[in-house]
C-alpha positions as CSV (number, residue, x, y, z in Angstrom):
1,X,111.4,105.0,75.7
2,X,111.1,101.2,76.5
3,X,107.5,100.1,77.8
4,X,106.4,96.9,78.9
5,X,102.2,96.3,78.9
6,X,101.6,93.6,81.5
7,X,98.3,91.7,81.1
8,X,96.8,88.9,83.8
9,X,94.4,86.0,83.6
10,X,91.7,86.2,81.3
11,X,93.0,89.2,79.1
12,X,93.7,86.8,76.3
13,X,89.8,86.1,75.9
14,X,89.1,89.6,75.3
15,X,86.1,89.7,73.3
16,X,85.1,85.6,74.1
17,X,84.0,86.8,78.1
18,X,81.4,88.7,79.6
19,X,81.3,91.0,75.8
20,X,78.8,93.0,77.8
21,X,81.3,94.4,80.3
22,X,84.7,94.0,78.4
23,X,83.4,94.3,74.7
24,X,83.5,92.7,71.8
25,X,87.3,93.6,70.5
26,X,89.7,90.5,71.0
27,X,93.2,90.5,71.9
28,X,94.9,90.7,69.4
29,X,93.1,94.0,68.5
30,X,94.2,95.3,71.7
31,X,97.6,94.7,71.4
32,X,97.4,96.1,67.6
33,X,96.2,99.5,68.8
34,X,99.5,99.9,71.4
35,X,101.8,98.6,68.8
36,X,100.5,101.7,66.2
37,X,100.1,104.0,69.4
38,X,103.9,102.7,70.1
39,X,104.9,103.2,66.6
40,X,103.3,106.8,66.3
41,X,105.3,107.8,69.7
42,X,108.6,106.3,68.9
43,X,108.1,103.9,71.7
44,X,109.5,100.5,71.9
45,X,106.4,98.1,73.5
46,X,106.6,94.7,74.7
47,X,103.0,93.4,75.3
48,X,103.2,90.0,78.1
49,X,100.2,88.2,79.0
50,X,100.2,85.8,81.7
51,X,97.4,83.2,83.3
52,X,100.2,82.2,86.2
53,X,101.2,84.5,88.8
54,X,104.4,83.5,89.0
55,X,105.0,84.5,85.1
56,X,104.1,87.9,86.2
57,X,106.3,88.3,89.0
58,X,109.3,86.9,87.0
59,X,108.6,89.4,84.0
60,X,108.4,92.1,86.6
61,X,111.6,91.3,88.2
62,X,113.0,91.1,84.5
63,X,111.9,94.5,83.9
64,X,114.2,95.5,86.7
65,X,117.4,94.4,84.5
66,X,116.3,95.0,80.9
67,X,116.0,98.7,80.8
68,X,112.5,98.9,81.0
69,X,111.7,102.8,81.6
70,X,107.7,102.3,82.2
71,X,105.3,99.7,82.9
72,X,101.2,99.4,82.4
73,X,100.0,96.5,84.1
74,X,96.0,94.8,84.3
75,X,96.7,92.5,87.1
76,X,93.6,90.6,86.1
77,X,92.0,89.1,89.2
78,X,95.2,89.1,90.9
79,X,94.2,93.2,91.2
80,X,92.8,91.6,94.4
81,X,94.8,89.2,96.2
82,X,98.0,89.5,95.2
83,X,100.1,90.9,97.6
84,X,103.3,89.0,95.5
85,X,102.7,90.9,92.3
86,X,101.9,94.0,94.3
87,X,105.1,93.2,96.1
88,X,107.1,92.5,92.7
89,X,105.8,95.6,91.5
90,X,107.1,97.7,94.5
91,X,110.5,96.3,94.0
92,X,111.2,98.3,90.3
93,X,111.7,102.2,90.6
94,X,110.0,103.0,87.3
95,X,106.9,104.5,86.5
96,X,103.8,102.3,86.8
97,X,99.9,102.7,85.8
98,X,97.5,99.7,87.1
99,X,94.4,99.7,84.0
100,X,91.3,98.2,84.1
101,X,89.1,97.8,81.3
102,X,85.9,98.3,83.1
103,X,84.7,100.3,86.2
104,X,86.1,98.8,88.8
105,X,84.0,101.2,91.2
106,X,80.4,100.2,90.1
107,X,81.1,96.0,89.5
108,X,81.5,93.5,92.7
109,X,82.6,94.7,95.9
110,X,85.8,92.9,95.3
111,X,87.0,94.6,92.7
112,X,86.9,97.7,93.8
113,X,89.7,96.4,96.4
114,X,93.1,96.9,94.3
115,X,96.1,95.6,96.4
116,X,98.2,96.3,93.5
117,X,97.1,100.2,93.3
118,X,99.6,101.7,95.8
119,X,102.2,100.1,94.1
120,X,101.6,102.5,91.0
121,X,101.5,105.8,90.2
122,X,98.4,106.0,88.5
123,X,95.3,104.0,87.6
124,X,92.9,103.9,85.0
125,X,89.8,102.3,85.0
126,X,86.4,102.6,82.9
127,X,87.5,103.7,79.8
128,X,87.4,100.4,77.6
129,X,90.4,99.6,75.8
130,X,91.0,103.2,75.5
131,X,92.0,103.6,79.1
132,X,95.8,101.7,77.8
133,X,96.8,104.3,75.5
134,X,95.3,106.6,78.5
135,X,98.0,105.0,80.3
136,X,100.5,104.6,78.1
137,X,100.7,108.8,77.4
138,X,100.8,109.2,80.9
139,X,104.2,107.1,80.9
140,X,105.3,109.2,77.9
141,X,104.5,112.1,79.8
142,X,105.9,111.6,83.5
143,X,108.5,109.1,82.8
């Protein structure tokens, strides 16, 4: 099975920002616990970060042509506004879980707004860095 983890502004500092509501783990430990996760599950995981909106967009559209089977995506910020990626995302028929690291539901108002929800099939929120191999068995499982 082909995954591809989508990751949006600010998910590069992991462990830099706000440590108090995203931890203390960087990056690169993130991406190291899919890629063993991957490995364990005989999955083949392509992990894409992206400041720019329109880097996410065109990696989604990608994703349309490459074979990709099933997508996890934290939008970042653009959980919020972006009707584009939400838009990009409607346009791929594969499965697709929307994670976010921390509970959405008891932070700012805005965030608990998710334009880019309906567009998926699932989402995860609350459960740390856990909550992506939360969503990455639920692609092994309903893909």
């Amino acid at each position: 099975m082909k995954i591809l983890v989508m990751n949006g502004p600010n998910l590069n500092f992991l462990g830099i920002r706000e440590k108090e509501v995203y931890g203390t783990e960087d990056y690169p430990y993130l991406v190291k616990l899919m890629e063993d996760f991957a490995k364990e599950h005989q999955i083949e995981l392509e992990v894409f970060q992206s400041n720019h909106e329109g880097a996410i967009i065109d990696r989604i559209q990608e994703a349309y042509f490459d074979g990709t089977e099933g997508l996890l995506i934290n939008p970042g910020a653009f959980t919020h506004y972006s009707y584009a990626i939400r838009d990009a995302l409607s346009s791929i028929r594969v499965k697709k879980v929307e994670v976010h690291i921390s509970n959405i539901e008891e932070r700012e108002d805005f965030r608990k707004i998710s334009v880019t929800k309906d567009a998926c099939d699932y989402q995860i929120f609350g459960q740390g860095l856990k909550g992506y191999l939360l969503g990455l068995e639920y692609l092994l499982k309903n893909s």
